[in-house]
N, C-alpha and C positions, 0 to 999 in steps of 0.2 A: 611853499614860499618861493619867489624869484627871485633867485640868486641874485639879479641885477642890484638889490637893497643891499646889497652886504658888500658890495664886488669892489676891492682895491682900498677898501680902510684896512687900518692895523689893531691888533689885540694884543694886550698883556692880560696872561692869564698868570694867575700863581698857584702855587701846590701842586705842580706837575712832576711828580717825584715815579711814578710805578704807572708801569700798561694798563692798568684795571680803572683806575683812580676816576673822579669825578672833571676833575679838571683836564687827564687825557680826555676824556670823554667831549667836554666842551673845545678843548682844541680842535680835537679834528672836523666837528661839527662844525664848527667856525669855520678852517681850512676848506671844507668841501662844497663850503657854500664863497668862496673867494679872499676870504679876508687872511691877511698875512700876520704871522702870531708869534710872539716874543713870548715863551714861558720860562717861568722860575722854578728851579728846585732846591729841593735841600739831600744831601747823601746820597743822592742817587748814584747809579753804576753806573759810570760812563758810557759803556757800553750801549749799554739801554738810550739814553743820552741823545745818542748821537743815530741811531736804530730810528726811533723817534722821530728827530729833524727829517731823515732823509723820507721817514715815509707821509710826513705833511708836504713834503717841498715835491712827491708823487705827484700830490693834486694840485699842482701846477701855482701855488703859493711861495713866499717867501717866509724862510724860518729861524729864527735864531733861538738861541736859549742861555740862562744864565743861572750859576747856581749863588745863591744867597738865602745869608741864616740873617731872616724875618724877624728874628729874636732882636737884633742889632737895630737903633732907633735912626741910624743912620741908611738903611737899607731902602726906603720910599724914594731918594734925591740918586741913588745909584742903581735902582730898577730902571727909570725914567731915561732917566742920564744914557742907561748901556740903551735901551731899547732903541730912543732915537737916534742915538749915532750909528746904529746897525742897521737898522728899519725906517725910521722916521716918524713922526710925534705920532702919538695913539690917540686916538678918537674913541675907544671901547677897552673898560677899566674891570677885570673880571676879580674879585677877590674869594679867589677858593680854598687858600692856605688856612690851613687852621692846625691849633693844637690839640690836643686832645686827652689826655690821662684820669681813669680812677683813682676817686676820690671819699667823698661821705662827710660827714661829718668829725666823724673820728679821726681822719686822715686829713682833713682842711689844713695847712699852715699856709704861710708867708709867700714862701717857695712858687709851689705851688699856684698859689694865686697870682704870682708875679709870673710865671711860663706863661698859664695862658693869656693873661694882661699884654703881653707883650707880642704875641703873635696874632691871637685873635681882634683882637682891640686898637695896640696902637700901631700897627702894622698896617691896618687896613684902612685906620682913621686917617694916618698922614700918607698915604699912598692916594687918598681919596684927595685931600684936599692941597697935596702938590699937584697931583693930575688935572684940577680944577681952578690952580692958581695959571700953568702954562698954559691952559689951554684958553684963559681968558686972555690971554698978552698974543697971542697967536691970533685972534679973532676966528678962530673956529666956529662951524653953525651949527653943529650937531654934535653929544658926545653922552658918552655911554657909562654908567658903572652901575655894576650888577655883583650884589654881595651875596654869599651863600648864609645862610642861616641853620638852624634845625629843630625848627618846630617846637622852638622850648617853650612857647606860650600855650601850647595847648593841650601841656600836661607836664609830669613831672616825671622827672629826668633822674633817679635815684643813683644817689654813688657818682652826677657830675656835677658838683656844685657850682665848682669854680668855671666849667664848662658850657654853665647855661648860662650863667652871670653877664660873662664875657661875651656870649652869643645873643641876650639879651640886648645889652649895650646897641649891638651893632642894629639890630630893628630901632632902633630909641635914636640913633643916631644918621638911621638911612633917609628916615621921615623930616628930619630937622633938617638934613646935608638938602634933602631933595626940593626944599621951599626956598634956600637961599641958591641953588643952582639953576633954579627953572627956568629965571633972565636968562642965562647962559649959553640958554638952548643944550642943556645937557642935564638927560633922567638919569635918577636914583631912584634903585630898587633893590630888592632883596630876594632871593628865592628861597624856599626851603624843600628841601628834594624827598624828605621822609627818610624812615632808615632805608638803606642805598646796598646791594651788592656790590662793593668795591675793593673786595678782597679781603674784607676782616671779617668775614661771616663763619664761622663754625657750621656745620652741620645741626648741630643741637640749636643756634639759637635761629637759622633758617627753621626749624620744625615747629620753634616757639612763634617764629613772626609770623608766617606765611599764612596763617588764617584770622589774622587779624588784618589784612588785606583785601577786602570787597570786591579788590578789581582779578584778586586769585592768585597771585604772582608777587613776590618780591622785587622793590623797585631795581632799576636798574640804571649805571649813571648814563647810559643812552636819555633814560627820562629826563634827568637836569638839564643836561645839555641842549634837546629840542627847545627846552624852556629858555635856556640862557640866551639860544640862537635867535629866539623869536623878538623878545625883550632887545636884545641885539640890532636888531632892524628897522627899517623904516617904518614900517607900519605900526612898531610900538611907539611910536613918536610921542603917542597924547600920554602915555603910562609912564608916572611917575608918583613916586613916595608909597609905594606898595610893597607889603609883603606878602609872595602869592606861594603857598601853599600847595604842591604837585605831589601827593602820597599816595595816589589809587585807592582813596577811599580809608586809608591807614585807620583802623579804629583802637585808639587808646584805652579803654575800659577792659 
């Protein structure tokens, strides 16, 4: 891909919380191909943090970072808000933040379903469609949001209910967001990366996944990321209201 497509726009990405993660992964993807990138975290070590920054701003990028609990309905209007007054408006809307917790049916309450409601769902919904209110008053030509998904349509996801619900939603909602934004000049998409080496893997359940795998290998969030990058760029310009499916073959049965 020619860097030239990418070169001098801004990214907000979110769930940029640990080295391993899917969303480093898409940062620096992003980074290395020119684009300057505002990411969010939540509890991270500072340390790390600031580790981070310095080694995107490496590749000759602009970097800032903010930490914000997603959970908080007011969080969309102060991502936006910090990113522009550090960076300047963002053109490319990455939403990789997600909740996550075991569940079942047994275990379903209120609770529960309000965690991931709250991160997965309305987090991603009003960051989608503030990013798409300023960027119409702005007259921008081109703009980007690219949501992470997890394959919860093409099988069943035992013990996360509330998990796939909320994941669900966001495909049901990338499709809709993506038909009222196409005037706009800005694609809606969704990716879904397959289960992902990103640091929560066990040993045991690496031994369970890795041959249900066609391509031989356990994904890795290098894979989302090429994908995010690509969707990212000029040339995916015509691609919009998809949910694309990147698993190396992941066979669920």
């Amino acid at each position: 891909m020619n860097s030239d497509t990418l070169n001098k726009k801004i990214a907000i990405v979110t769930g940029v919380s640990h080295s391993n993660g899917i969303g480093a992964a898409i940062a620096r993807k992003l980074a290395s191909e020119g684009i300057d990138i505002f990411f969010t975290y939540w509890e991270a070590e500072a340390k790390w943090v600031k580790e981070f920054q310095e080694e995107l701003r490496r590749l000759e990028v602009e970097c800032e970072s903010g930490e914000f609990d997603l959970s908080i309905s007011e969080a969309a209007g102060e991502i936006l808000n910090e990113a522009t007054e550090k960076l300047g408006f963002p053109t490319i809307l990455i939403n990789n933040a997600a909740h996550s917790a075991r569940d079942g049916y047994e275990l379903l309450d209120a609770k529960v379903l309000d965690d991931h409601y709250a991160v997965n769902m309305r987090a991603t919904f009003l960051l989608s469609v503030e990013f798409a209110r300023r960027f119409k008053k702005l007259d921008k030509s081109s703009g980007r949001i690219i949501n992470l998904t997890s394959g919860q349509a093409l099988g069943p996801m035992i013990g996360e209910l509330a998990y796939v619900a909320t994941k669900g939603a966001i495909t049901a909602f990338t499709l809709s967001l993506s038909a009222e934004l196409a005037p706009l000049g800005i694609t809606v998409n969704a990716v879904n990366p397959g289960p992902t080496d990103s640091g929560w893997m066990t040993e045991a359940i690496k031994d369970v996944l890795k041959p249900k795998f066609l391509m031989g290998r356990i994904g890795m969030p290098e894979d989302a990321a090429n994908l995010v990058a690509f969707i990212a760029s000029d040339e995916a310009r015509w691609i919009t209201g998809q949910v694309i499916n990147s698993e190396g073959g992941f066979l669920r049965n």
